[in-house]
C-alpha positions in Angstrom: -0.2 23.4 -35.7 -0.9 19.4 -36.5 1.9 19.8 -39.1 3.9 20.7 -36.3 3.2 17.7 -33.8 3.5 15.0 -36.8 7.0 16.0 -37.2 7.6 15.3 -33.5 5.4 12.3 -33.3 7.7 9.5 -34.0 10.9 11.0 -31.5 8.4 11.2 -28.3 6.5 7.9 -26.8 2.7 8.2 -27.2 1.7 9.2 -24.0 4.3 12.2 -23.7 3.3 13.4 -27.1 -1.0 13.8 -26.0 0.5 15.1 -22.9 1.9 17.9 -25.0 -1.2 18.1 -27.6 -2.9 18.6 -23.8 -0.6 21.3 -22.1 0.2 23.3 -25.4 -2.5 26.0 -25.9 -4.4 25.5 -29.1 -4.0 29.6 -29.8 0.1 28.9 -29.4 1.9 30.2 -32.8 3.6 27.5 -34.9 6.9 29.1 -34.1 6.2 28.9 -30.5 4.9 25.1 -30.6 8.2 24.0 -32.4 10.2 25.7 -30.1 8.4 24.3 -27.0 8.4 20.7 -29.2 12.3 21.0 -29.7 12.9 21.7 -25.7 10.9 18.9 -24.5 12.9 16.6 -27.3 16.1 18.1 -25.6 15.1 17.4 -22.1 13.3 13.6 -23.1 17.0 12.5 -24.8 18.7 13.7 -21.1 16.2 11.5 -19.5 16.7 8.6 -21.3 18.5 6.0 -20.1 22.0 5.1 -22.1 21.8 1.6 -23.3 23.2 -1.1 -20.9 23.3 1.2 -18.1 22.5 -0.7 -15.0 19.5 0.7 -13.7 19.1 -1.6 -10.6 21.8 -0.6 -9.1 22.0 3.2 -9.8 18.1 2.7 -7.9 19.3 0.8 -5.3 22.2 3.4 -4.0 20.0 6.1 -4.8 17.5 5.2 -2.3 19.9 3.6 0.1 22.2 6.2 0.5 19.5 8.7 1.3 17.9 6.0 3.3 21.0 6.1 6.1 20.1 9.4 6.8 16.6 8.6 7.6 15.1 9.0 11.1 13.4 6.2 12.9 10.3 8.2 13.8 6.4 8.0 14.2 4.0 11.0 13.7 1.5 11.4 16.0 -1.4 13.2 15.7 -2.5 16.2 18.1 -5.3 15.4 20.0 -6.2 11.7 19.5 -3.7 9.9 21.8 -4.6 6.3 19.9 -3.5 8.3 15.8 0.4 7.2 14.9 1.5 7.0 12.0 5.0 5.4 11.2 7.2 6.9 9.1 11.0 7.2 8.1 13.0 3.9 7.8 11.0 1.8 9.4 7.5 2.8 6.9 10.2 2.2 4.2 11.3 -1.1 5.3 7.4 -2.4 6.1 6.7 -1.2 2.2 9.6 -2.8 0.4 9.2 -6.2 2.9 5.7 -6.6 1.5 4.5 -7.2 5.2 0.6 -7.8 4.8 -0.2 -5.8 8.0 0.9 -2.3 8.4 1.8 -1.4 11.5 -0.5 1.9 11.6 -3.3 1.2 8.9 -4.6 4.3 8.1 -6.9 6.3 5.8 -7.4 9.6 4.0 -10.9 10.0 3.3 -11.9 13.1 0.6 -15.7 13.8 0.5 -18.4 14.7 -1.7 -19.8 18.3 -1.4 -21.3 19.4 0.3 -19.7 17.8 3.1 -16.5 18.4 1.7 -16.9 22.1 2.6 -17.8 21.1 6.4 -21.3 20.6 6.5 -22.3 17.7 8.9 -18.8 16.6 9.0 -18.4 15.6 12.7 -22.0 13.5 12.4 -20.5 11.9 9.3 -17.0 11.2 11.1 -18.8 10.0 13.7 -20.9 7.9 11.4 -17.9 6.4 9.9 -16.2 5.2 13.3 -17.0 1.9 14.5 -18.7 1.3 17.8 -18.4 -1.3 19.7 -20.8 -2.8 22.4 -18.3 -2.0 25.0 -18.1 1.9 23.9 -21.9 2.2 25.4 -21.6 0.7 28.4 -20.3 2.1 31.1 -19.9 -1.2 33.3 -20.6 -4.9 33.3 -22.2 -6.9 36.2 -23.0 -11.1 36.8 -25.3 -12.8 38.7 -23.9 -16.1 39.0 -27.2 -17.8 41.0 -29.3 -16.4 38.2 -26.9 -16.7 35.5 -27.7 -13.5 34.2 -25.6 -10.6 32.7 -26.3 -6.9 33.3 -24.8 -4.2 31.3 -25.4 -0.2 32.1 -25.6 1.9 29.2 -24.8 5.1 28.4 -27.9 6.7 26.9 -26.1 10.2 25.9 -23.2 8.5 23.6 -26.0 6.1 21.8 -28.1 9.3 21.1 -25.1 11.2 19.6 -23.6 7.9 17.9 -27.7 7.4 16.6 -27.9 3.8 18.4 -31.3 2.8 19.3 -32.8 0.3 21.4 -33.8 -1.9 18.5 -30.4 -1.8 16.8 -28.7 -2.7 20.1 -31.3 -5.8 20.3 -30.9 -7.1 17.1 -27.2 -6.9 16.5 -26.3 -8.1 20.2 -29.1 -11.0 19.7 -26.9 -12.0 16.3 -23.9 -12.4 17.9 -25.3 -14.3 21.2 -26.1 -18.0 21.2 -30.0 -19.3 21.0 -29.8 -19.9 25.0 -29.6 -16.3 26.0 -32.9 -14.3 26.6 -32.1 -10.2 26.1 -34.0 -7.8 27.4 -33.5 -3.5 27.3 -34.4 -1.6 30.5 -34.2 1.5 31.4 -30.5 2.2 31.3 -30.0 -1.4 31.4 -29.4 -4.5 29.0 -30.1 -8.1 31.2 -28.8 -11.2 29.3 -30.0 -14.1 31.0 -28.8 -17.6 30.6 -32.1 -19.8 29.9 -29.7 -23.0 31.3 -29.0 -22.2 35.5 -26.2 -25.0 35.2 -24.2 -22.4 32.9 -20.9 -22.3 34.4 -19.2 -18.9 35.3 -16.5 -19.6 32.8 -19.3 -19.8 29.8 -20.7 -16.6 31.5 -17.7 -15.0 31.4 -16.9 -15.7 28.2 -19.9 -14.2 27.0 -19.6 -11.0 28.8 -16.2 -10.4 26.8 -17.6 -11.4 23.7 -20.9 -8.9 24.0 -18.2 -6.1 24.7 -16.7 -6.8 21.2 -20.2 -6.8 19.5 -19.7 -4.4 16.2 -22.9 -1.9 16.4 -22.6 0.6 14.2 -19.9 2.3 11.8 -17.3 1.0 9.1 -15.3 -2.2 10.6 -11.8 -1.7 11.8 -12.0 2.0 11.6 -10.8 2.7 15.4 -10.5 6.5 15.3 -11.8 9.6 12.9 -10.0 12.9 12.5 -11.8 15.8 10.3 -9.0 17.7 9.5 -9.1 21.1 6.9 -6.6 20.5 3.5 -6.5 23.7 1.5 -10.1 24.7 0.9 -11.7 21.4 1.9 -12.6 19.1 4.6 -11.1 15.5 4.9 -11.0 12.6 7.4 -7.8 11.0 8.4 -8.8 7.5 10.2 -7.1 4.5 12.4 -7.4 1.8 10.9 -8.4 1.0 7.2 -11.5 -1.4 5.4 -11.4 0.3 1.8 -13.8 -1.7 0.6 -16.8 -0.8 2.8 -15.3 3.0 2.7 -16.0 3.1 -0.8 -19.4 2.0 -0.8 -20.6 5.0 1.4 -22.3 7.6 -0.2 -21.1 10.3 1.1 -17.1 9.0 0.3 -15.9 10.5 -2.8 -14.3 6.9 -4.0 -12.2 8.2 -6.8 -9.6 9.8 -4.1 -10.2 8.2 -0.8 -7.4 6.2 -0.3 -5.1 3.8 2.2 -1.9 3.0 3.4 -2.1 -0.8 3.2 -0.7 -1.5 0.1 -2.2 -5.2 -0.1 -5.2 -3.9 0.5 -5.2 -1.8 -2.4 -4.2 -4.7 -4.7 -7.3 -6.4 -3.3 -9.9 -3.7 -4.1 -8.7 -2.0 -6.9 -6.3 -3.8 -8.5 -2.0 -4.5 -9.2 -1.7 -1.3 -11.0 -3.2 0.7 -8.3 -1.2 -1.2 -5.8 2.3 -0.5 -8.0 1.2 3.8 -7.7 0.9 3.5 -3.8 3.7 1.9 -3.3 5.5 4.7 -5.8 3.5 7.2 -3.3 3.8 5.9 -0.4 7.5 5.5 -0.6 7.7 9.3 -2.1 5.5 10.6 0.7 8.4 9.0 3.5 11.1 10.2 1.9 10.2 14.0 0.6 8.7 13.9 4.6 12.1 13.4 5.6 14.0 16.2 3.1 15.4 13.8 1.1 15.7 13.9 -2.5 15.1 11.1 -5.1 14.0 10.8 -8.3 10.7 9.1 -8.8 12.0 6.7 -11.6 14.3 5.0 -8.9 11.6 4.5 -6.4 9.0 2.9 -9.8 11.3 0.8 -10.6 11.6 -0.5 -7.1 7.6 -0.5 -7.5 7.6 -2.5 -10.8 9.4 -5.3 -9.6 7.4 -5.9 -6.3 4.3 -6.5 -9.1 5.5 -7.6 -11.7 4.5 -10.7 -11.5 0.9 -9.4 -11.0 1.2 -9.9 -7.3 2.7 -7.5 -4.7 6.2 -9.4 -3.3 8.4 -7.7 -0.9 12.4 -7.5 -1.5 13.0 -10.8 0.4 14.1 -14.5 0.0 10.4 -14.9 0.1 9.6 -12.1 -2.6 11.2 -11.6 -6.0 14.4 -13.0 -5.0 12.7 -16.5 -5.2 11.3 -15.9 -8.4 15.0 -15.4 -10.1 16.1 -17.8 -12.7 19.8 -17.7 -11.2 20.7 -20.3 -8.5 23.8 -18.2 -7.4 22.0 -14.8 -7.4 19.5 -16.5 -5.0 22.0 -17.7 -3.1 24.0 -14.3 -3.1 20.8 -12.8 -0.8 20.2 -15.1 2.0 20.2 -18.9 3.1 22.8 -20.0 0.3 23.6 -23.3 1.4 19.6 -24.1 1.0 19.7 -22.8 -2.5 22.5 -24.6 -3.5 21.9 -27.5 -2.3 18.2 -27.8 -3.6 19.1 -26.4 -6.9 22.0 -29.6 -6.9 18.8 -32.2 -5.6 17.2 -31.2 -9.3 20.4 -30.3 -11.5 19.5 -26.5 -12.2 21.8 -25.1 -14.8 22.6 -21.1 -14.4 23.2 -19.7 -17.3 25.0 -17.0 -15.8 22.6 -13.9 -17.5 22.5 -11.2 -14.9 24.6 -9.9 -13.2 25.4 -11.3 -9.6 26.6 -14.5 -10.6 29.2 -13.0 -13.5 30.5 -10.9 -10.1 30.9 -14.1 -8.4 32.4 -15.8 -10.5 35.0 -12.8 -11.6 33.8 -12.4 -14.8 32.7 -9.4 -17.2 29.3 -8.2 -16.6 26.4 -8.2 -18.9 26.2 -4.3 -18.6 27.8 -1.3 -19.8 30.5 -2.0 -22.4 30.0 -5.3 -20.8 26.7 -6.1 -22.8 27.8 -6.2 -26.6 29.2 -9.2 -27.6 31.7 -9.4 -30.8 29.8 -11.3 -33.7 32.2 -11.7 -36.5 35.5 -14.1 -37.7 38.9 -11.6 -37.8 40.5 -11.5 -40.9 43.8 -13.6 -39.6 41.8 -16.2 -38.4 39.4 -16.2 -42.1 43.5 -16.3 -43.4 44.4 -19.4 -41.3 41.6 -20.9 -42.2 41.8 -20.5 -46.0 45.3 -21.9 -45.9 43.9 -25.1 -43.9 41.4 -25.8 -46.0 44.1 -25.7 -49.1 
């Protein structure tokens, strides 16, 4: 059978050919294995791309077409009023802007057996939520004459949460300035201001900033959902802090992933970054019953991080990293371009092809692309007889 693959090995790229060394069954007949081989040769020349086709564009109407016919929706989730998601055009749009934030950060969080086949998963979902001061107490009160702040707890939600007196004390007394004395009582929590000439504004402002005291849980992570996937347990959250998520030991970190694309690129890396956005974007639009091809939606991907960062489609993206002044100024803001490009005497060399359509002339693609490099034979002629 090796005979078999080195006869193939210089037609297919290196990574298709170990996929088929991988898939082929090592028992397969050498008549068999050339016949598969000579199938997948067949189906990897209809793949390829015909020289000087123009890929951009091909990409960009196969994803824009598709993309009119988008809804502008958001998913919720049953039973947690604060879970959306957003999806349909305006997911796509958040993606291929490159915004930073994402308007629903969430999480899908696979886990390690045996809590991946349900055991202890609402005490680890609960776990993984964070708490805040505010979440405990079920109402504020302030003395103004003795400058002191009350706070009634709720003692059943810290015992299921697993909040103690001692972790109450000690992260409320790191977050509270060194003229505060704290004291735990009963169902009660008594801040009192060491200073009687504290005024109400500085007691109020304390009050609000105990109520957003973070006591237990993974930060940012505003609501947990366990939710069954095929034969396992997972947990969909609101909100997203990857990095902390993976350092749990109970997080199975080579699955659990996020929505936030920059966050990714933080964490893991530009070449994790480029496959979420390739996922992400596939996710919205096979959601909505659309059809494109993957290798429209990587290429999209490629350029956003190509330059090893992740840039949205913008002025501010990879349209400011293009050589051409007129393809820059073809997008947005032209008048900008060209003038600054005129304050420093930029020369386009008119390569691509936006500024050739501008300008009305042939386009470096297609039978556009190959340029004529020889001397006709009238012309060698004419010459001869000058030169005599």
């Amino acid at each position: 059978m090796s005979n078999v693959f080195k006869d193939y090995e210089d037609k297919f790229p290196k990574n298709i050919m170990e996929g088929l060394k991988a898939y082929i069954p090592k028992d397969t007949s050498e008549t068999k294995t050339r016949k598969i081989l000579e199938e997948a040769w067949k189906e990897y020349q209809e793949a390829c791309v015909e020289a000087g086709e123009c890929v951009g564009l091909v990409a960009a109407e196969s994803i824009g077409e598709p993309g009119t016919q988008m809804t502008l929706n958001t998913f919720h989730f049953s039973g947690v009023a604060e879970m959306n998601v957003t999806m349909g055009l305006p997911r796509i749009i958040e993606i291929l802007d490159g915004r930073k934030k994402a308007s629903t950060p969430m999480m899908e969080i696979y886990l390690k057996k045996p809590y991946s086949a349900g055991k202890d998963i609402r005490k680890v979902a609960l776990s993984i939520k964070e708490t805040l001061f505010s979440e405990v107490a079920t109402g504020f009160s302030i003395n103004i004459a003795e400058g002191v702040i009350e706070a009634q707890l709720d003692r059943e939600k810290m015992k299921d949460i697993g909040i103690t007196d001692a972790i109450l004390g000690k992260q409320v007394g790191n977050h509270l300035k060194k003229g505060y004395t704290l004291r735990i009582s009963g169902d009660s929590m008594i801040l009192k201001c060491r200073s009687k000439e504290e005024a109400l504004n500085e007691l109020y402002k304390a009050k609000e900033k105990i109520k957003t005291i973070h006591l237990k849980g993974v930060k940012d992570i505003s609501q947990v959902l366990p939710v069954r996937r095929g034969e396992e347990y997972i947990i969909i959250t609101a909100g997203s802090n990857l990095r902390d998520m993976l350092q749990l030991e109970e997080v199975d970190s080579s699955r659990t992933t996020t929505n936030n694309i920059f966050e990714i690129a933080e964490v893991l890396g530009i070449e994790a970054a480029r496959q979420a956005i390739i996922n992400e974007v596939f996710k919205v639009i096979e959601s909505q019953g659309l059809n494109v091809d993957v290798r429209h939606i990587m290429l999209v991907a490629d350029t956003m991080c190509t330059s090893g960062m992740v840039k949205g489609i913008t002025r501010y993206g990879v349209v400011s990293e293009k050589s051409s002044v007129l393809a820059r100024a073809s997008f947005e803001t032209p008048i900008r371009h060209l003038i600054n490009a005129s304050l420093v005497g930029e020369t386009d060399n008119l390569n691509s092809v936006v500024e050739n359509v501008m300008l009305n002339q042939p386009i470096p693609v297609g039978t556009g692309l190959p340029g004529l490099v020889t001397t006709l034979k009238s012309e060698k002629k004419k010459d001869a007889k000058e030169s005599n």
